[in-house]
C-alpha positions as CSV (number, residue, x, y, z in Angstrom):
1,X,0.0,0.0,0.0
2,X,2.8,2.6,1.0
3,X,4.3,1.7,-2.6
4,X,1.4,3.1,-4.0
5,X,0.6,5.6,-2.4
6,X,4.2,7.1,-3.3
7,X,3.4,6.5,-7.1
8,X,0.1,8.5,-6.6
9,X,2.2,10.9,-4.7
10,X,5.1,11.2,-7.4
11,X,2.2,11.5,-10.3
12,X,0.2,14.1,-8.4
13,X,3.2,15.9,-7.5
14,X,4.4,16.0,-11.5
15,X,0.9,17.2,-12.6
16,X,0.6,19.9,-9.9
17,X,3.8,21.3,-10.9
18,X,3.4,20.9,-14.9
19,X,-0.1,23.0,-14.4
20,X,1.7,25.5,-12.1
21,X,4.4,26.0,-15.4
22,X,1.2,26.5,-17.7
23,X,-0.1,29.0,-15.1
24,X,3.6,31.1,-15.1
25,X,3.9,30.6,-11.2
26,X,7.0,31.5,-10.0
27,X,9.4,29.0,-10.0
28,X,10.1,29.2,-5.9
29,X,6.3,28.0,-5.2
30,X,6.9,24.9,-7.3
31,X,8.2,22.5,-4.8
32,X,5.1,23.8,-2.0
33,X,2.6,23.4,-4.5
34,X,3.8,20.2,-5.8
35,X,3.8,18.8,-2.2
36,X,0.3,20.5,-1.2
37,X,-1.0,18.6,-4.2
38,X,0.6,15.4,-3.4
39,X,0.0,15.2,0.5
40,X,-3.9,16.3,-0.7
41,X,-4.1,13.5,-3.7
42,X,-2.7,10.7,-1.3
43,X,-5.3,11.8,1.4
44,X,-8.3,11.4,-1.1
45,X,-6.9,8.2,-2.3
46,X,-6.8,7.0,1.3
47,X,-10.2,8.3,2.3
48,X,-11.8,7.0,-0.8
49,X,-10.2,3.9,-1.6
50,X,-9.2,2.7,1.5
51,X,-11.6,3.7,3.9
52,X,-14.2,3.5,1.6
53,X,-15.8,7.3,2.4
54,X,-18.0,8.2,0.1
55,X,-17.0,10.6,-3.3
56,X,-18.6,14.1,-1.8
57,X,-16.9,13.6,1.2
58,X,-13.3,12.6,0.1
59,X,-13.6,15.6,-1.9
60,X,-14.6,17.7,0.6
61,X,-11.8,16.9,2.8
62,X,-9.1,17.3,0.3
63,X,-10.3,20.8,-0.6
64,X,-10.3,22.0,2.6
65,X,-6.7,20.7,3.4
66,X,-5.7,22.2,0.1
67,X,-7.0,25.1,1.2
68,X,-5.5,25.2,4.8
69,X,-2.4,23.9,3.3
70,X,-2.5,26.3,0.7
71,X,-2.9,29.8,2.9
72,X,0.3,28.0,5.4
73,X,2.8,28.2,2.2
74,X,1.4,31.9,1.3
75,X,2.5,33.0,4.4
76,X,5.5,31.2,4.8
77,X,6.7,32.6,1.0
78,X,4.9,35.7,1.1
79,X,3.2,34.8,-2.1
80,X,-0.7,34.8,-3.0
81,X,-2.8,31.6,-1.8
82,X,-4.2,31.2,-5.4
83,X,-0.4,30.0,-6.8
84,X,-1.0,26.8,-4.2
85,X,-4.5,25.9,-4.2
86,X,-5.3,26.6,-8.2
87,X,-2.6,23.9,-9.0
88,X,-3.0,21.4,-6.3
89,X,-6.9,21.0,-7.6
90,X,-6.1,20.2,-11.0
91,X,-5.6,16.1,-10.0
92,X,-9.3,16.2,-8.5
93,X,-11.1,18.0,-11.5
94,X,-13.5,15.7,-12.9
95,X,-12.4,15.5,-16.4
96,X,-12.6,11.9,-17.1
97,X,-16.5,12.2,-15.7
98,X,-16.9,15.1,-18.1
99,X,-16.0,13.4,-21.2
100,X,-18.2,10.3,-20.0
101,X,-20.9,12.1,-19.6
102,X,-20.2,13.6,-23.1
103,X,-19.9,10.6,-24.9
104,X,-22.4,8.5,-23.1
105,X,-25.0,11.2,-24.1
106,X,-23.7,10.9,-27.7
107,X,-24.4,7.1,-27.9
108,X,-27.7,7.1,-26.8
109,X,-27.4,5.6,-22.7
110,X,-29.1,8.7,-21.2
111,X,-29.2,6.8,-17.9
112,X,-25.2,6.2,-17.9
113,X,-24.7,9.9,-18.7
114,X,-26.7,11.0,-16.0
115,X,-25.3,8.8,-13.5
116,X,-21.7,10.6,-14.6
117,X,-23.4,14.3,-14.5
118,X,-24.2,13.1,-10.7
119,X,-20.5,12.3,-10.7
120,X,-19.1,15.9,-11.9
121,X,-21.6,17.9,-10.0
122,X,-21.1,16.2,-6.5
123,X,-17.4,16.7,-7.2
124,X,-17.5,20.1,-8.4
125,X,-19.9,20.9,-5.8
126,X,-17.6,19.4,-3.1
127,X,-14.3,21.0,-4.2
128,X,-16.5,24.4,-3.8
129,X,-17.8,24.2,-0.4
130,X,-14.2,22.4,0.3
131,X,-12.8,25.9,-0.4
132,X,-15.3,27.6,0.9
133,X,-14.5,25.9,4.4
134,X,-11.0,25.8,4.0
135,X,-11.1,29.8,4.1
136,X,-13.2,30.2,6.9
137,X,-11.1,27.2,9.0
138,X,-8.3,30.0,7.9
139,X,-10.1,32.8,9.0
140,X,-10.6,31.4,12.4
141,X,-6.8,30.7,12.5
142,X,-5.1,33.3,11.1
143,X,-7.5,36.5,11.2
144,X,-9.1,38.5,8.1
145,X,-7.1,41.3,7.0
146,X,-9.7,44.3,6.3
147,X,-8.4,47.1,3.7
148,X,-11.0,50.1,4.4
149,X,-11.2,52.2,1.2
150,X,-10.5,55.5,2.1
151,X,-11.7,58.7,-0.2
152,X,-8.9,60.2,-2.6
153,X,-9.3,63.5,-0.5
154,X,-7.4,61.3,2.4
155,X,-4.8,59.4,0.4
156,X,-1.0,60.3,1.4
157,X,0.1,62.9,-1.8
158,X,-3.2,63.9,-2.8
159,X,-3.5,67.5,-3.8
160,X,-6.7,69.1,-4.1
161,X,-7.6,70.6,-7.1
162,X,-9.5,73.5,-6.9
């Protein structure tokens, strides 16, 4: 089991950090994004296939550790949370469900493709409220910076024009 857990590890970690090179992230948030998406991928692998939690809820639990995980490495770089969390989700898109759905539809087995759409929209659905969670879990932790907008009258070098 630990043997494959490392391979789903290693490919998870590849894919994260191929779609973080698409997306132009900076090179110095590879190796945290690679790992967040990983550690996150071998968690849902272990929770779904292993313990046998249902699809929603695997889901749900990786998201929110992606996001936790996520908002730890932008403070610890100083970077914004999005170069973590965008990549680390790309091994839990439903894409393979997608294109099922697609082709089942095409073919004629109308009950096969819906069964699929379940599939994509309990996943999608779950990532969501994943990262919804995963922010306010952050929130609690860490606090919620507020930036009052303040009128131009007040900003530092502004001269009034008369």
């Amino acid at each position: 089991m630990i043997e494959r857990l490392l391979i789903h590890f290693g490919f998870a970690f590849v894919a994260t950090i191929c779609f973080a090179i698409l997306l132009n992230v900076p090179r110095h948030a590879f190796l945290a994004g690679g790992l967040i998406g990983g550690t996150t991928w071998d968690l849902y692998v272990v929770i779904y296939y292993h313990l046998h939690v249902g699809l929603a809820l695997s889901n749900l639990v990786a998201a929110i550790l992606i996001g936790i995980l996520s908002m730890v490495a932008a403070k610890l770089q100083r970077q914004p949370m999005i170069l973590y969390n965008v990549p680390a989700l790309v091994p839990f898109v439903p894409g393979g469900q997608a294109y099922k759905v697609v082709r089942y539809f095409v073919l004629g087995n109308y009950g096969v493709s819906l069964g699929y759409l379940y599939q994509v929209i309990v996943i999608a659905g779950a990532i969501t409220l994943g990262f919804g969670l995963g922010d306010l879990i952050n929130t609690a932790i860490y606090g919620r910076h507020h930036w009052h907008a303040a009128p131009f009258s007040q900003l530092k070098g502004w001269k009034k024009r008369d």
